[in-house]
C-alpha positions in Angstrom: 66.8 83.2 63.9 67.8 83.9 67.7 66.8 81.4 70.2 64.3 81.7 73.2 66.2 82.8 76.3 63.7 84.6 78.5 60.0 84.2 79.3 57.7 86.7 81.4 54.9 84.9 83.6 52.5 87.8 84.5 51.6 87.4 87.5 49.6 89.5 90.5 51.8 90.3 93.3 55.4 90.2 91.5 57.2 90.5 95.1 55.0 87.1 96.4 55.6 85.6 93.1 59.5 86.2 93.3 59.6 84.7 96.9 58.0 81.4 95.9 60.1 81.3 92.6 63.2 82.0 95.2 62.2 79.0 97.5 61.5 76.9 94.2 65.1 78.1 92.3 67.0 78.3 95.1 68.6 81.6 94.3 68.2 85.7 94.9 66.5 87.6 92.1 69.1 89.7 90.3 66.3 92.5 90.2 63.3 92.9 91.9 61.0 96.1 92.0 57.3 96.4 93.2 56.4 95.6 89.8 59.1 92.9 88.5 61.3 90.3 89.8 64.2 88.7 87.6 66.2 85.6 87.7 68.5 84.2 85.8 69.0 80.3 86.3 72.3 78.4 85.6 72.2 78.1 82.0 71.5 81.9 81.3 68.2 81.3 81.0 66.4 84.4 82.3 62.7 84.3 84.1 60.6 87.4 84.9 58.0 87.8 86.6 56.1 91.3 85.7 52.5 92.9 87.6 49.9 92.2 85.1 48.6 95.5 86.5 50.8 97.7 84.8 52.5 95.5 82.0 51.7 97.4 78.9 50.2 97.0 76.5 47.8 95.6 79.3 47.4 92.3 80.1 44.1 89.7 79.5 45.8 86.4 80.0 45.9 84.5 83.2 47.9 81.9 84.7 47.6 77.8 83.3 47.6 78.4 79.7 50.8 76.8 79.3 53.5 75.3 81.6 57.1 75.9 82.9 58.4 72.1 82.8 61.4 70.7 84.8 63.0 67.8 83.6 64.6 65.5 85.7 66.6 62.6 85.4 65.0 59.8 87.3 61.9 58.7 87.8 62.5 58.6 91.7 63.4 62.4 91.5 60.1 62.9 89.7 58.4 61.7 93.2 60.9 63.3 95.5 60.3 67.0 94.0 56.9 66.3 94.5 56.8 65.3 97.9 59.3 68.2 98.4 56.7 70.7 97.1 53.8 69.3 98.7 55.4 69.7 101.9 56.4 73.2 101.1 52.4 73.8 100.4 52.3 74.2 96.9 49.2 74.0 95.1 49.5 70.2 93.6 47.2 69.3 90.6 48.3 66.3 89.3 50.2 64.0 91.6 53.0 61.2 90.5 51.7 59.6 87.7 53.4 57.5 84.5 52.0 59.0 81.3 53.0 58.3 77.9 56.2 60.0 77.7 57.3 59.7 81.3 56.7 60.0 85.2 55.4 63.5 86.0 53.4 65.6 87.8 52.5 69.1 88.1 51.5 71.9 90.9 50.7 75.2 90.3 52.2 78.7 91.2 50.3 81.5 93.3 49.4 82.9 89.7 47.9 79.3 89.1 50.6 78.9 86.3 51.2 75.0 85.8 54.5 73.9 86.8 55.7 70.4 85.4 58.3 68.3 86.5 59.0 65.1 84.8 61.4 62.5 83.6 61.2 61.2 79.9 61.0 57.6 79.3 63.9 56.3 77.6 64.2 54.9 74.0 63.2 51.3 74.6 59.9 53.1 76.5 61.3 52.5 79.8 62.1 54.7 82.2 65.9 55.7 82.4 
């Protein structure tokens, strides 16, 4: 079986959607259109970003029912992004906090899609 290497968030202005994901990705789209914006990150990964008013077959789904996660590698980077983002005014919903399986927090995209950075604790269940 072939392995994940794209996801499309549907979102409702794909052009103001692909210039928050620039800010946040630090890098040009390697398309963008009135109705879809496409970047492909460093590891090939690819991320669209497609009008949910003329996707087809149409759309229902809204943003926040799942989340793009970041992983970082320290716990301190975990509280720098987020002061980074807050600063650059995006939405925050859960601020630094240690849960379980790490630091983390997460903000939200214009679309209200959840964005998670975190870093994972380390085998012993401390933080690396």
């Amino acid at each position: 079986m072939q392995s994940p290497n794209f996801v499309i968030l549907y979102v409702d202005q794909p052009q103001v959607s692909g210039a928050f994901y620039q800010a946040l990705f630090d890098r040009e789209p390697v398309e963008s259109s009135p109705t879809f914006v496409l970047f492909v990150l460093d590891n090939g990964f690819k991320f669209g970003l497609w009008s949910r008013h003329t996707a087809k077959p149409a759309v229902a789904a809204t943003g926040g029912g799942f989340e793009i996660v970041f992983q970082l590698e320290k716990p301190d980077a975990v509280d720098a992004t987020h002061a980074d983002w807050a600063d650059r005014g995006l939405s925050i919903l859960q601020t630094p906090t240690d849960l379980d399986f790490g630091r983390t927090f997460v903000a939200l995209d214009p679309d209200k899609h959840r964005l998670r950075v975190y870093c994972a604790n380390d085998v012993e269940g401390t933080q690396s």
